[in-house]
C-alpha positions in Angstrom: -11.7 -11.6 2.9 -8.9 -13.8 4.0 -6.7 -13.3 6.8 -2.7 -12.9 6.3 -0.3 -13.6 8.9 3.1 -10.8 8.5 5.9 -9.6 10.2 6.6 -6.0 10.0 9.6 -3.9 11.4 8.4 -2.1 15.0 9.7 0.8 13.3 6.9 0.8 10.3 4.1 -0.7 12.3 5.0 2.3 14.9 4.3 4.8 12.0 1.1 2.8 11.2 0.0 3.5 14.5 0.2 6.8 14.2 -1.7 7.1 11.3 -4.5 5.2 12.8 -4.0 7.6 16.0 -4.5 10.8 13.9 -7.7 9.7 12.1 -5.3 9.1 8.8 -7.0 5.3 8.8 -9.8 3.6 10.6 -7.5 1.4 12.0 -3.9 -0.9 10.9 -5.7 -3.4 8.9 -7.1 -0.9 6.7 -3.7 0.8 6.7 -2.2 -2.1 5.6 -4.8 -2.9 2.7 -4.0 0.4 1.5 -0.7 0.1 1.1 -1.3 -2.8 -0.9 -3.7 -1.5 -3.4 -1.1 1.3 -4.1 1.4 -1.0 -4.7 -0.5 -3.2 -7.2 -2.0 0.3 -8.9 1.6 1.7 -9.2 2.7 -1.8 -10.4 -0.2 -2.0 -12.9 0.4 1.6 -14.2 4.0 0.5 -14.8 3.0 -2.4 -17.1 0.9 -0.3 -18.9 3.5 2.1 -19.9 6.1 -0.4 -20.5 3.6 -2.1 -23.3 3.3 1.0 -24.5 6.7 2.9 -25.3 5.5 5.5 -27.4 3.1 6.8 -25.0 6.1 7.9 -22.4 6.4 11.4 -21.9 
């Protein structure tokens, strides 16, 4: 795994915090993976549909 360096608003890393605090994550770098992987799944499912017009509901 590779280490990554960012700068997030207090504000959101605040709310990450409290996620970790309530047992929602193990802790903020997990948090923070997660967020990614839903973003490249919601990203991915986009493509998808896009290739596929017809499919749209």
């Amino acid at each position: 795994m590779e280490r990554v360096t960012l700068r997030i608003p207090k504000q959101q890393i605040e709310e990450v915090e409290r996620m970790v605090e309530t047992g929602e994550y193990p802790n903020r770098s997990e948090a923070i993976r997660a967020a990614v992987r839903d973003m490249i799944n919601e990203e991915n499912a986009e493509r998808r549909q896009n290739k596929r017009p017809w499919a749209r509901a």
